[in-house]
C-alpha positions as CSV (number, residue, x, y, z in Angstrom):
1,X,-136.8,169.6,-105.3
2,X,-138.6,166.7,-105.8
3,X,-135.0,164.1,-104.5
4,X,-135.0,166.9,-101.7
5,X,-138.7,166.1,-101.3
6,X,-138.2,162.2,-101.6
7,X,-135.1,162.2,-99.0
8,X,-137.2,164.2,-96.4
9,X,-139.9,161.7,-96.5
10,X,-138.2,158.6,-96.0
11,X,-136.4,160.0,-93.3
12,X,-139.4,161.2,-92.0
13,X,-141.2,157.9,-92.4
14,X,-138.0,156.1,-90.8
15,X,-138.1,158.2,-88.0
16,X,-141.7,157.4,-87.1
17,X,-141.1,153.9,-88.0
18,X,-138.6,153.7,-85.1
19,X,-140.7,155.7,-82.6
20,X,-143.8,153.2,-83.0
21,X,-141.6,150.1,-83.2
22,X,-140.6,151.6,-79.6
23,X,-143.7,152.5,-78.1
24,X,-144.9,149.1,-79.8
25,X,-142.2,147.3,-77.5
26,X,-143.1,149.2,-74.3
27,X,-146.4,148.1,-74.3
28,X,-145.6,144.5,-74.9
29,X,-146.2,142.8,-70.9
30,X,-143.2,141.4,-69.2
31,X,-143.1,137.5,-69.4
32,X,-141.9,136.4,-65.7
33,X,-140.3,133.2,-64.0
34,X,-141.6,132.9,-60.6
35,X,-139.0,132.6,-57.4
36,X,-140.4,129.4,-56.6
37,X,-139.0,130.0,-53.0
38,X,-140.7,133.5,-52.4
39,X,-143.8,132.7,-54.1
40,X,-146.9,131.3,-52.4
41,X,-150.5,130.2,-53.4
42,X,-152.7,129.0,-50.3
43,X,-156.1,128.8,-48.7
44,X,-158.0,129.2,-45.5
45,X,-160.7,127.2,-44.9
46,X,-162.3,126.9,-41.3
47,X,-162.9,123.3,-40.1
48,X,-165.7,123.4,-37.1
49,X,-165.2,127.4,-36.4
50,X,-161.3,127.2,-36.5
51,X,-158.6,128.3,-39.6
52,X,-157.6,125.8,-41.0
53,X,-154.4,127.8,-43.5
54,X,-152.7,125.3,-46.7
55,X,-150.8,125.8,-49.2
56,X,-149.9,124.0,-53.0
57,X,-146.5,122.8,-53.2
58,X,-146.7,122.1,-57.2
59,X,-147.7,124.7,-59.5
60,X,-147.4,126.8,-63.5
61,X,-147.8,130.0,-63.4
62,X,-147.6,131.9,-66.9
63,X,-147.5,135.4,-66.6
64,X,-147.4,138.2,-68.8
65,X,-147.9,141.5,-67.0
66,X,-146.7,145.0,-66.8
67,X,-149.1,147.8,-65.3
68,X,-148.5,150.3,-68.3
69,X,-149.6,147.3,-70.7
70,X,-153.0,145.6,-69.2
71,X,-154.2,145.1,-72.7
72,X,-151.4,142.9,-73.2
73,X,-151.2,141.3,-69.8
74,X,-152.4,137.6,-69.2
75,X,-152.5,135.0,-66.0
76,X,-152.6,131.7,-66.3
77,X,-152.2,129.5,-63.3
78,X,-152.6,125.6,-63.2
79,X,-152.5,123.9,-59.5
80,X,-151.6,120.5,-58.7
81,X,-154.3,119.6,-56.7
82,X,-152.3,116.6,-55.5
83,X,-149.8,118.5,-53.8
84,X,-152.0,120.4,-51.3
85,X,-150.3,120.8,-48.0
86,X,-152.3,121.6,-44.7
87,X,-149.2,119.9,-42.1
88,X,-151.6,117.3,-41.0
89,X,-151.2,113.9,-43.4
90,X,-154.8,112.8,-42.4
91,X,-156.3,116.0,-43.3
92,X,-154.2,115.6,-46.5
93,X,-155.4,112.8,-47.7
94,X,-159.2,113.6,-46.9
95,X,-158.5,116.7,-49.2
96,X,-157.1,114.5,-51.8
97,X,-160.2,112.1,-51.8
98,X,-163.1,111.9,-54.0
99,X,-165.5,113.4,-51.3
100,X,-163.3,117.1,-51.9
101,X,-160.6,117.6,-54.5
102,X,-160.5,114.4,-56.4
103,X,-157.0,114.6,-57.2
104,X,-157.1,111.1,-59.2
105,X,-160.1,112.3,-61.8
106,X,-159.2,115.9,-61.6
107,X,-155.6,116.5,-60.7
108,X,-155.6,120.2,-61.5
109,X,-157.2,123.6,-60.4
110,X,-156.9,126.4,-63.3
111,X,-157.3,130.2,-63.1
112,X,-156.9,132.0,-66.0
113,X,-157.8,135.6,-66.8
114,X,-159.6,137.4,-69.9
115,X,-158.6,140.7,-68.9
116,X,-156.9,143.2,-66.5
117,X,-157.4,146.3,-64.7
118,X,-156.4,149.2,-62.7
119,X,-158.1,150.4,-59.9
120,X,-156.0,152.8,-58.7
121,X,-152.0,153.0,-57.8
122,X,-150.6,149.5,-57.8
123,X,-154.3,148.1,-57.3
124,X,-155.3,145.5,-60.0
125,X,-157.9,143.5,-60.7
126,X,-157.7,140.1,-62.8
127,X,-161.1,139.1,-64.7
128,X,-161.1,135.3,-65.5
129,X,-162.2,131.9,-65.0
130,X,-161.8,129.3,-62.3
131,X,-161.8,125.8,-63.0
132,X,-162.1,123.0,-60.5
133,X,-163.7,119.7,-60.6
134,X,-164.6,119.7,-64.3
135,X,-166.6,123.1,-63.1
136,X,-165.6,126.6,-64.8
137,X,-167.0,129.7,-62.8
138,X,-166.3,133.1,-63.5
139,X,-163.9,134.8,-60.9
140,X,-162.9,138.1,-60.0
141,X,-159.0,138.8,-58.3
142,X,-157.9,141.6,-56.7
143,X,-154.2,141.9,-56.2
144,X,-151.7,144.7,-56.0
145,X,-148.7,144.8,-57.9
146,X,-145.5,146.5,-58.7
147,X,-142.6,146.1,-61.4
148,X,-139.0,147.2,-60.7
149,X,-136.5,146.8,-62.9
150,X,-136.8,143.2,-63.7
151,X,-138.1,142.2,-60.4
152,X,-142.4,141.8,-60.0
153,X,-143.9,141.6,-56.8
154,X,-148.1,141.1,-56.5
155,X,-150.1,139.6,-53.9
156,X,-153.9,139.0,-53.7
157,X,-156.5,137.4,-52.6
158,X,-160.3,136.1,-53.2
159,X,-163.1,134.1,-51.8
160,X,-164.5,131.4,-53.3
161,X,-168.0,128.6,-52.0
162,X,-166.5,125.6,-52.1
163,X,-169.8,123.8,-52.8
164,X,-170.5,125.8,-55.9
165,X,-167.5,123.8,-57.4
166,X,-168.8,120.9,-55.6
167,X,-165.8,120.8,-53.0
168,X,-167.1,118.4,-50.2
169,X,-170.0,115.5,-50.6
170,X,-171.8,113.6,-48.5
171,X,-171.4,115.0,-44.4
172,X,-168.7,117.2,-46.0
173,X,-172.2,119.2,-47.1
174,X,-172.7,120.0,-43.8
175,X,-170.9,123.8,-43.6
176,X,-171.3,123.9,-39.8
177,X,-168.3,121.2,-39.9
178,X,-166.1,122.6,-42.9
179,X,-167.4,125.9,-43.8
180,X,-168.6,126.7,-47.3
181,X,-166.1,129.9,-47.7
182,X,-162.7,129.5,-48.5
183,X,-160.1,132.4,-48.9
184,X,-157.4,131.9,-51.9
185,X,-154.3,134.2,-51.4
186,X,-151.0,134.0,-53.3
187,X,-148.0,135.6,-53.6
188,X,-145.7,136.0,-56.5
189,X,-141.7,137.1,-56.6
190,X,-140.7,137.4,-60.1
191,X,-137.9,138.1,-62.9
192,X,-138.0,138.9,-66.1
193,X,-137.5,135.9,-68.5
């Protein structure tokens, strides 16, 4: 009785062992490698009362995310300032100066996140920091989401004040000329690495 006992056990204890493994492994996030050619982060800023739209051309993203395992999920995103893009070279180079993003002192723009979670339906929001400037601020990001297969798909947005990371000096302060709000949006194609 007792072998009987012994057998039923271990396969007993095997058998769980193979169903948490399993659940263990579906809650693991999916690690992604961006589609550098479908995926987008950009701004809009307004320069006296008119958009003014940009994007980064240089960017990491690491990403570990899958909406049925937020506690495992993480965003980490780190801009090259340097290679902001607005289609006007003049405007450019203004951006890149010490008077806004400083590209020479601080050549990179970092978002990373603490924590995830669901709103509701593919609705997401990603608690973290911003860092810009030397100057870390606590940001919130809402972006929706969806995983198929091995294929992720998420866009979002947020606004940020410019001055509170001290984005502009001098007559740049003035936010009747380049206004103090600026809208980040991305979007992100992805496979499974």
């Amino acid at each position: 009785m007792s072998t009987i006992f012994r057998i039923l056990l271990s396969a007993a204890l095997l058998v769980f062992g193979i169903i948490f493994l399993g659940r263990s492994h579906a809650n693991a996030a999916q690690v992604w490698a961006l589609d550098a050619q479908q995926s987008q982060i950009g701004f809009v800023a307004t320069q006296s009362g008119a958009d003014v739209t940009g994007t980064f051309e240089k960017y990491n993203a690491d990403i570990a995310f899958h909406p049925n395992a937020l506690a495992t999920s993480h965003i980490k995103i780190e801009i090259d300032t340097n290679s902001v893009n607005t289609h006007s070279d003049d405007r450019d180079k203004l951006i890149r100066s010490p008077a806004f993003f400083d590209t020479t002192n601080h050549p990179k723009a970092i978002f990373e996140s603490s924590n995830l979670e669901k709103i509701q339906g593919d609705q997401f929001v990603a608690h973290g920091t911003l860092t810009m400037l030397g100057i870390t601020k606590v940001l919130i990001l809402p972006f929706s989401a969806s995983v198929d297969n091995n294929n992720l798909t998420a866009t979002g947005g947020t606004h940020i004040s410019r001055l509170q990371y001290g984005i502009g000096s001098g007559q740049w302060l003035d936010t009747a000329v380049i206004g103090e709000d600026v809208r980040i949006t991305f979007t992100v194609e992805g496979l499974v690495k």
